[in-house]
Each structure stands twice: as structure tokens, then as C-alpha cells.
N, C-alpha and C positions, 0 to 999 in steps of 0.2 A: 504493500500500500504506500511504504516513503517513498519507495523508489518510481511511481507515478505519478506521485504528487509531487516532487520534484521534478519529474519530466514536464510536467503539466505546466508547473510554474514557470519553466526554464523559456520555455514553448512560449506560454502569454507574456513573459518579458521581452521573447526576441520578436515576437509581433508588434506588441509597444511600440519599440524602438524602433521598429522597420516603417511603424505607420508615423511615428514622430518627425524621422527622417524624411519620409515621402512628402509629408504635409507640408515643411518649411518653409508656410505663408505663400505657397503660388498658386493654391487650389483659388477658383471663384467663392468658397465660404468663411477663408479669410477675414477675421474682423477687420475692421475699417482702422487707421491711426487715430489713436486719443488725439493731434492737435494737425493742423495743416500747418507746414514747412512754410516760413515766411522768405525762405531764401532759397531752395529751390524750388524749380518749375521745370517742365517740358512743353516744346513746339514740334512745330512737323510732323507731327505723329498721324502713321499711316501702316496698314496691316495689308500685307500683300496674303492675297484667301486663296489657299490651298486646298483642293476639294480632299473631305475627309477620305481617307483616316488619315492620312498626311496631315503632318504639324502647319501651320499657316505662320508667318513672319511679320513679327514688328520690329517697329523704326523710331527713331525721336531724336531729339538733341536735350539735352538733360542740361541744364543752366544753373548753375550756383555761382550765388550772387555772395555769399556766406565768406569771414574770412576764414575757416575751416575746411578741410574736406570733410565732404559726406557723403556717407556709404549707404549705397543702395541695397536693398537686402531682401526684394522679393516684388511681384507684382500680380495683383488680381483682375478679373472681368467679371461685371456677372452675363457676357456675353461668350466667354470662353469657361469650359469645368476645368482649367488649367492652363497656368502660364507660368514658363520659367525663364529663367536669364540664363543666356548662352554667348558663347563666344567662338566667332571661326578663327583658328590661326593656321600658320605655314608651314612644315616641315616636310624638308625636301621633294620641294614641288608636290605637295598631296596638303590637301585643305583638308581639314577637322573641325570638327562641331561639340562644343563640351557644354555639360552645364556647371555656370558658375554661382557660387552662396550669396557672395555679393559683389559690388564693383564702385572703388571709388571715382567719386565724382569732385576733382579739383577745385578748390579755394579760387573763388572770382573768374572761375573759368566754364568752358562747356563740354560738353564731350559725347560725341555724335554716337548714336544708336541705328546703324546702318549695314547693309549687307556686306559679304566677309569679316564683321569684327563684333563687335558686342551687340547683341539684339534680345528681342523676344521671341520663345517659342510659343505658340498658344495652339492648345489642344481642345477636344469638345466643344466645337464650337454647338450655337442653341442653332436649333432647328430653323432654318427658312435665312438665315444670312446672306447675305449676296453683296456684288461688285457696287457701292454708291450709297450703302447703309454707314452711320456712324457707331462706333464702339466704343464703350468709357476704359478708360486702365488708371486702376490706384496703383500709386505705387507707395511702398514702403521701406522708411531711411531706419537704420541702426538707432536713432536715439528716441526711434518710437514716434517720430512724427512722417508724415506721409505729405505726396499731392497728385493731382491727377492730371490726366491728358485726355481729348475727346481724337480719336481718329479717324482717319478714312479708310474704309472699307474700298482695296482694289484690286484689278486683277493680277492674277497669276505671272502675268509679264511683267509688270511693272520694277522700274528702280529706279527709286525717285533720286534726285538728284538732293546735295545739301543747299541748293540754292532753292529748293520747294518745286524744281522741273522735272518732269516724266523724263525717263531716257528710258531708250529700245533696251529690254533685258540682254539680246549678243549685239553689241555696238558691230557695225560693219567694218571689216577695216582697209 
């Protein structure tokens, strides 16, 4: 009988811990932040819609104004049942896709949310979404306060440029 009640227990612990992990603020049930960020903000902000079950991509430029850096540390929809921060990088000639916990955003600077580098993954999206609909995203900083962003819902082509212009997804060359 101990030695299955210790199994038991071992078992609901490493469940715990796997769901505590999994949750890390990027699910859509995520509570909201106790206060909105008076220093930073997001613009640009645009979701390129991937038909499911493919993850779809977001974008932004993340502004702090703050003499601090501040760390980002997770982002919700109640338009997506999941969203996480990721990041593409380089090695030897082969791009990768990671997810990251969190990502500082530099003291009086901005720091662009764009394809190949830091973005959003967003999973589940709600039923009936399409290309020209708007999506909200909170996001949430390490010292417990948050802000949001309203975006654009676009196609699958799209790569917006950092000056807010569409460019052709394979530029011609």
C-alpha cells in the first residue's frame, strides 16, 4: 500500500509540475496584470493566420520608455487558447524556432517583434477568425504589470515591413 501511495504521489507531483510548467502565463486564461505599464507599450502589431493546426505569427515593436529594462515574460488572447514567445536564430545556415520565458526589452529603447527573430506563437485560435478581423494580446512584464496591443489579422503571405508596409513574403530578386 506505501509503495503506491508513493507512486501515486510521485505521479501527481510530476503532473503538477509539468502543468505549472506548461501554463507559464501564455494560455488565453491567464489572469490579467494587477496594474498597466506606464512605460511600456506596443505598435505595429499584426498576426500573420496560419490555417490551423499550424501555429499563426505575431509581430510588434515593444517601446520602453522606462529608465530600466523590462522583461517580458509571457502573452495572452482571449482570441488564441495559446500564445508563447519565441525566437528564430542562425546556426550554420539552418534557422530554429525556440521558445523563450522571457525577453528583455531595453531602457529608452524599442525592440522589434518580427519574423526570423523574436515573435509570437499563437495556437487555438476561436472558431470563425479570418484575414481583416482585429485580435487583442496582453502582455505581461516580470514586475507584475502588463499592456496590450490591438492587431491585424493577415494573410498567410504577409511580412510587414518595420516601417508598417506589406512586403511580398519571397522578395524577387
Amino acid at each position: 500500500m506505501k509503495k503506491i501511495l508513493t507512486r501515486t504521489l510521485g505521479i501527481s507531483a510530476g503532473l503538477l509540475l509539468a502543468a505549472s510548467a506548461w501554463g507559464h502565463g501564455h494560455d488565453a486564461q491567464a489572469a490579467a496584470p494587477a496594474k498597466t505599464s506606464a512605460t511600456v507599450k506596443a505598435s505595429d502589431c499584426w498576426i500573420r493566420l496560419i490555417p490551423a493546426p499550424a501555429p499563426s505569427g505575431g509581430f510588434f515593436v515593444a517601446h520602453n520608455a522606462g529608465p530600466a529594462d523590462a522583461v517580458l515574460t509571457g502573452a495572452h488572447s482571449p482570441d488564441y487558447g495559446m500564445v508563447m514567445l519565441h525566437e528564430t536564430t542562425q546556426s550554420d545556415g539552418m534557422s530554429k524556432m525556440s521558445m523563450v520565458h522571457q525577453v528583455a526589452i531595453p531602457a529608452g529603447k524599442d525592440l522589434a517583434f518580427k519574423p526570423g527573430s523574436y515573435h509570437l506563437m499563437l495556437e487555438k485560435p476561436r472558431a470563425g477568425l479570418k484575414v481583416g478581423d482585429s485580435v487583442r494580446l496582453d502582455f505581461t512584464l516580470a514586475n507584475g504589470e502588463g499592456f496590450s496591443a490591438t492587431c491585424e489579422v493577415k494573410s498567410p503571405k504577409a511580412m510587414q515591413g518595420m516601417g508598417g508596409h506589406d512586403m511580398p513574403a519571397h522578395p524577387k530578386h
